[in-house]
N, C-alpha and C positions, 0 to 999 in steps of 0.2 A: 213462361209468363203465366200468372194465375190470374185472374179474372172473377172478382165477387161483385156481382151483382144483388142490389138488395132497393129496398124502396127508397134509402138515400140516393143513390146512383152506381155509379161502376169504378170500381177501386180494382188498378192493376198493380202485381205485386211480380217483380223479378227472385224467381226461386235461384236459378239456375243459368251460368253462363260458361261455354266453352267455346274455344277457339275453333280457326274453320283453315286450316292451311292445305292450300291446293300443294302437288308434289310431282315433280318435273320424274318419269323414269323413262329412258330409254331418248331421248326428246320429246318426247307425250306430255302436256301437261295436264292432270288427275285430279279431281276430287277425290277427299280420304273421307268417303262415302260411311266405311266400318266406324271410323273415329265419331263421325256426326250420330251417327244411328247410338253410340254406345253415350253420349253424350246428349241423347233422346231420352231415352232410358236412366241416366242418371239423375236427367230433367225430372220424370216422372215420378222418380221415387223421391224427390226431394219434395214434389208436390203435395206427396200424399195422397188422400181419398181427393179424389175430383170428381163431378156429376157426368164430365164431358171433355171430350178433346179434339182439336182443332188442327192441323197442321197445312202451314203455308211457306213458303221458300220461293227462290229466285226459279227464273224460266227457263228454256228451250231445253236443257241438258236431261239429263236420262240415262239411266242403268238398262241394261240388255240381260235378259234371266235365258237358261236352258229348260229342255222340256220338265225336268224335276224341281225349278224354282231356284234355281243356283245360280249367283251370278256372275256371269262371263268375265268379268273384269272392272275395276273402277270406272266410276264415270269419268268420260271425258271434259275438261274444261272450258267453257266457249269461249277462254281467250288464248286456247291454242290452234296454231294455225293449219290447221289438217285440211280447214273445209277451201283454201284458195287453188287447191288445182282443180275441183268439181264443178262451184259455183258456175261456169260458161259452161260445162258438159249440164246440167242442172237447167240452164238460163235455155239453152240450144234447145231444150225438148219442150221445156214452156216457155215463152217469152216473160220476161219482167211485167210488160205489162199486161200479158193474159194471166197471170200470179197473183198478180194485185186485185184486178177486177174479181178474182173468183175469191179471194182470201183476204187482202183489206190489209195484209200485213208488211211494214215497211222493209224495205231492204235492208235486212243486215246479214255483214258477213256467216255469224256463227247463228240464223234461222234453224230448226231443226231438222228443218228439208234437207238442208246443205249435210248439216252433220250425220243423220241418216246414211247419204249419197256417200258420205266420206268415211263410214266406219266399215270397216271390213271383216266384224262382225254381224253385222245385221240381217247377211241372209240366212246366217246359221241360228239366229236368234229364235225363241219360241216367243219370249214377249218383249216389250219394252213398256218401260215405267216413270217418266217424270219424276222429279226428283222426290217434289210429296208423296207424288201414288204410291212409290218405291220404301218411303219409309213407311207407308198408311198399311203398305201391305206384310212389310213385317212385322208391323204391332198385332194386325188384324188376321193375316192369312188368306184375304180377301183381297182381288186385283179390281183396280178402276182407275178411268179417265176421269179428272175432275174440269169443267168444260172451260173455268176462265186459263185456267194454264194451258190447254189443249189450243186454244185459239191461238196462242203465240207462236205454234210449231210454225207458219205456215201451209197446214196442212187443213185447216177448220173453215167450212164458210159462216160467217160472222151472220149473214143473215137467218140460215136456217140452223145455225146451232150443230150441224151434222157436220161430220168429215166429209170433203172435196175428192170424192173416188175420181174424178177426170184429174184433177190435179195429182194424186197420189199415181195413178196409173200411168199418165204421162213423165213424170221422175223417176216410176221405174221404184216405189216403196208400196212395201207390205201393210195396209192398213189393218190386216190380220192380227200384227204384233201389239196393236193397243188393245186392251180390254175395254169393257163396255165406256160410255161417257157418263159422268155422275153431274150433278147440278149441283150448288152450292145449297147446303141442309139435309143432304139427301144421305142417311143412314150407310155406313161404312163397311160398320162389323165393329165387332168388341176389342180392347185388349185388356187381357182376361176379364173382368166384369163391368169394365165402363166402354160406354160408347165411343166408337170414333166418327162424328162427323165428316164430312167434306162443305170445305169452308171456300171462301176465294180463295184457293191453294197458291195462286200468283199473285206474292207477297202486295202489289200494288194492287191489286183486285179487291186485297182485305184493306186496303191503304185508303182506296177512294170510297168504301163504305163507311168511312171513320170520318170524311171530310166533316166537318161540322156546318155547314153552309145552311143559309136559308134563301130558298128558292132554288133556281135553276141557270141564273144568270154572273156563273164563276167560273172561274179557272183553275186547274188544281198545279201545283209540284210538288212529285213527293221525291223529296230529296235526299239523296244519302250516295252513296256510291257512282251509282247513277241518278240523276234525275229524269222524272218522267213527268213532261209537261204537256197538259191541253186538256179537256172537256168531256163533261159525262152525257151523254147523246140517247139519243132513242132508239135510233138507226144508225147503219156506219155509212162514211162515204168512202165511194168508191169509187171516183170521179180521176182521167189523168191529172190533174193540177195538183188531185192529193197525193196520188202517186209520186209527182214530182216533185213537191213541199218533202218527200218521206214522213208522212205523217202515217200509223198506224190504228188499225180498226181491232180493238181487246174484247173482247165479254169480258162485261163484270156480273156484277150480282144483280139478282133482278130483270135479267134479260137487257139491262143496260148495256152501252158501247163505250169504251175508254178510249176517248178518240185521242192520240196523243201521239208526240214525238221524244223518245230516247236522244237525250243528249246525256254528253258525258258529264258527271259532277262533279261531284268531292275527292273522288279518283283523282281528279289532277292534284290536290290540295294533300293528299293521303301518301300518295306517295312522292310528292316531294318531302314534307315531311319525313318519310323514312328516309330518305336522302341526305336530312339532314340531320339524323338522331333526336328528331322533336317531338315527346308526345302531348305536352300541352302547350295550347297554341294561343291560351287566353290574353299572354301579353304580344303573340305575333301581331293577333287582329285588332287590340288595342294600337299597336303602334300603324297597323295599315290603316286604318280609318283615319289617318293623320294626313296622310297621304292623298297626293290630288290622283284622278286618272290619268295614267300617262300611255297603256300600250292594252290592245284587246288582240285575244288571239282567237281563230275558231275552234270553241269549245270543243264540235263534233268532228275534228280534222281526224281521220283513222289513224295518222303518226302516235297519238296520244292514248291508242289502245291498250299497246303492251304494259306490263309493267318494267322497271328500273331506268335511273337515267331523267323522270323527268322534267326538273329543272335546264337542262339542256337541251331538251327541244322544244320546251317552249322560250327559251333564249332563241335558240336557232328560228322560229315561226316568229319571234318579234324583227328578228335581223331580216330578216325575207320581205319581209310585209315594209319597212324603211320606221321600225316603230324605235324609241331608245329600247334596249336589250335591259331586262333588273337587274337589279346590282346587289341586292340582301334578300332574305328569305321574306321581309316585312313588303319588300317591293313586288318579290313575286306572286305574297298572299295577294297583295290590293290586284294585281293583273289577272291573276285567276279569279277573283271571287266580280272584278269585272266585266272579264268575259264570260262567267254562268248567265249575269245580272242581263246581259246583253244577249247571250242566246236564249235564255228567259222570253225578252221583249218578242225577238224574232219569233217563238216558237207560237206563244200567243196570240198575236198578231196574225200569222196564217192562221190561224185553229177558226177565228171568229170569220174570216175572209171564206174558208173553205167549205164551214157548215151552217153561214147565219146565223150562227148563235151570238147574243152579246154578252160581255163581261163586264161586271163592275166593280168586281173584290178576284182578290189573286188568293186563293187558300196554301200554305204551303206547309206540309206534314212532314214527319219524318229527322232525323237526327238533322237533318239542315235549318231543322226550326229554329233550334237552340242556336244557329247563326247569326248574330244580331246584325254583323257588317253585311252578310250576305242580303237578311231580308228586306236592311233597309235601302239596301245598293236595288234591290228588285222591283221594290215599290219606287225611288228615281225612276231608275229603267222604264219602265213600265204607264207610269202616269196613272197609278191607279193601289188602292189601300190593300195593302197584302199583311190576312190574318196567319199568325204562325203559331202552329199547333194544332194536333200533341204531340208532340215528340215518337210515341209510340201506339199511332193509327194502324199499323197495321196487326198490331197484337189485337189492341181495340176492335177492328174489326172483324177480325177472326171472331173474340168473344162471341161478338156481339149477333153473329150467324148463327154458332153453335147455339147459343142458348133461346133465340129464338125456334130454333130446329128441334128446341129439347123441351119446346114448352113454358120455360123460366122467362122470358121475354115475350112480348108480344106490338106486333107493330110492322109499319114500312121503311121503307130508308128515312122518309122525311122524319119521322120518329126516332128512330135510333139519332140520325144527327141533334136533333134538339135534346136528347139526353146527352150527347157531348157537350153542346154549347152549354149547356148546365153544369154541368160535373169536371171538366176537365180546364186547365188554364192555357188562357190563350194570349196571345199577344198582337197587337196593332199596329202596323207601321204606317203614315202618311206617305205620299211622295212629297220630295221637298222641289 
C-alpha cells in the first residue's frame, strides 16, 4: 500500500497484492515466509520511488536465524498445535497468574512464551525475529525488536516498556535471542536508499492509531480475521478480574495500552465459505439479514480454532447448547455474524467494568467494516452508535507513523485521527 500524503489529505493507493498460504510439511504447520518476503519485494518495485516504508503484520510468530543470519527454517504457524504439550510445563514454573500480573497478556494457546518453550530449535538459535523485524531486517540488514509487537510475546512488561528477565528466566528463554527493542518512528536502516521505519509493527497497533475517534470515551473492533475488541488506555490493568475476563495489556503507539480481548471473527464466516465454494457473499448476507435470530454460539470456544469442517461444528455447539442447528449457508451467516455481534457486547461490557473507562461510540475498522449486517447487528447488540471505517486502518496507520517519523507529518494521535475523520469515508450505524 502507497500512502500520499499532501495538504488535501491522505490518499491510499493498493500497488500490490499477493497470497499468504501457510503449508502443512511433516505435520508442522508453516509459514511460506520466502513467498511473503519475495512478494515484499515485488510490493516495492511496483511502488516505485517512495520517501519511506513502513512494515506491519500479524503477532507472536517468528523466524529463528544461525549465528551467520540464515535462517533455521520456516516460521511456525500459531495455529499449529505444537505449543499443547508445554503450555502446563510453561504454567508449572510461572503460574498463570504470576504471568499475567508481570505481562498483562491474556492467555492464549499459541503466546510466544509457549511457542518459544515448544520449538526445539531455539536453544540452538543465535536470534529470533518477529515476523516484521524478520522481513525489516532483510530489507535493511539491520536486527530489532519493534515494542508493540514485542509486548504480545508474553514476554514484555507493559508498564516499563522492557522485557520481563524474572518472567523469561523462570520459563527457561534466552532473552539474548531478540535484538535491541525499537519504538514506533525510530529509524530502521535503509533498503538501498530509502528509509525503513518501525511503525506499529502489530498490524492492530497501526489499526488503533487510524481509529478516527474524537475524545477518549470509545471502543474499538478491528475486525477482520480475527477481531480485536476493547480500549485505548493510559496504563494497563492488571488486576485478577482482568486476568479472568482474558482481557490483554498491548502497547500501542504513543506509549498507549490496547487494552483488549481476541475473539475470533471472520474466521468462522471465511471458512465456512470455503466449505462451501463461496467467494461472494453479498447475496448470503442480503438474504441473512432477512432472517430473525435464531442460535448464538461462543464465538471464542477454542473447538473453532483449527481450520476445515467448520460448518459442522458450529452445528455441532448449536445441538449442544439445545439451540435449532442451520439449515443453509444464509442461516449459518445470520448465526455467526450473531454470535461476533454478541461476543462484541460481552467483550465491551467487561473492558469499561474492568478499567472505568466509559463508552459512547463503538469504532470499528478493518475489512469488517465493509460488513454492513455485521455492524448493524453490533450497534443492536451493543446499545450504542458504531462508526465503520476505514476499511484499511491499518495501512493508514502505518502511513501515518512513518511519515510523521520522516518529518512529512506533524502532530499527535488526536491529530492524525481528525485527518481521518476528514479524509476518509465512514459509515454510521444506530442501534435499533
Amino acid at each position: 500500500m502507497v500512502g500520499d500524503l499532501s495538504a488535501s489529505g491522505l490518499e491510499l493507493t493498493e500497488v500490490h497484492r499477493f497470497p499468504n498460504r501457510p503449508v502443512r510439511i511433516g505435520g508442522t504447520l508453516h509459514w511460506d515466509v520466502l513467498a511473503l518476503y519475495r512478494g515484499v519485494l515485488d510490493g516495492l518495485r511496483a511502488a516505485g520511488e517512495v520517501d519511506a516504508i513502513g512494515i506491519d503484520s500479524w503477532a507472536v510468530d517468528y523466524g529463528l536465524l544461525d549465528a551467520d543470519g540464515s535462517l533455521l527454517g520456516n516460521p511456525v504457524h500459531y495455529r499449529d498445535d505444537r505449543t499443547e504439550r508445554v503450555i502446563d510445563e510453561v504454567l508449572a514454573k510461572i503460574p498463570a497468574e504470576q504471568l499475567y500480573a508481570a505481562t498483562g497478556i491474556q492467555f492464549l494457546p499459541f503466546n510466544t512464551i509457549f511457542q518459544l518453550a515448544a520449538d526445539p530449535r531455539a536453544p540452538t538459535a543465535e536470534r529470533a525475529l518477529l515476523i516484521p523485524d524478520l522481513i525489516s531486517y532483510w530489507l535493511t540488514g539491520t536486527a530489532g525488536t519493534e515494542l508493540t509487537n514485542a509486548s504480545t510475546t508474553a514476554l514484555l512488561d507493559p508498564r516499563t516498556g522492557r522485557w520481563s528477565e524474572e518472567v523469561a528466566e523462570r520459563a527457561g528463554i534466552d532473552l539474548g535471542l531478540f535484538p535491541p527493542l525499537r519504538k514506533p518512528g525510530e529509524h530502521s536502516g535503509f533498503h538501498e536508499r530509502t528509509p525503513v521505519y518501525a511503525v506499529g509493527s502489530h498490524d492492530t497497533a497501526s489499526a488503533v492509531a487510524a481509529i478516527p475517534a474524537e475524545g477518549e470515551n470509545f471502543a474499538y473492533i478491528s475486525s477482520g480475521t480475527w477481531s480485536l475488541v476493547g480500549l485505548e488506555l493510559d496504563a494497563p490493568v492488571l488486576t485478577g478480574e482482568s486476568r479472568a475476563a482474558n482481557f490483554t495489556n498491548e502497547v500501542g503507539i504513543d506509549g498507549t495500552i490496547r487494552y483488549l480481548r481476541n475473539v475470533t471473527g471472520l474466521w468462522l464466516l471465511q471458512e465456512c465459505q470455503r466449505e462451501w465454494g463461496i467467494s461472494d457473499i453479498t447475496g448470503l448476507l442480503a438474504e441473512a439479514a432477512t432472517l430473525p435470530r435464531r442460535a448464538v454460539i461462543d464465538a471464542g470456544d477454542p473447538r473453532f480454532l483449527p481450520p476445515d469442517d467448520m460448518p459442522a461444528r458450529i452445528a455441532a455447539a448449536c445441538a449442544e447448547t439445545g439451540q435449532p442447528v442451520p439449515s443453509g449457508p444464509a442461516e449459518f451467516t445470520r448465526c455467526v455474524l450473531d454470535s461476533l455481534a454478541a461476543a462484541y457486547r460481552l467483550a465491551i461490557e467487561d473492558a469499561v467494568r474492568l478499567s472505568g473507562r466509559r463508552v459512547d461510540v463503538v469504532h470499528v475498522v478493518g475489512g469488517g467494516s465493509r460488513n454492513e449486517l455485521l455492524c448493524q447487528l453490533t450497534a443492536d447488540a451493543c446499545g450504542l452508535p458504531v462508526v465503520a471505517g476505514p476499511v484499511e486502518a491499518t495501512a493508514l496507520g502505518n502511513v501515518l507513523v512513518q511519515a510523521r517519523a520522516h518529518g512529512s507529518f506533524s502532530g499527535d494521535r488526536r491529530t492524525m485521527r481528525e485527518l481521518l475523520r476528514h479524509t476518509q469515508p465512514l459509515t454510521t450505524y444506530q442501534p435499533r
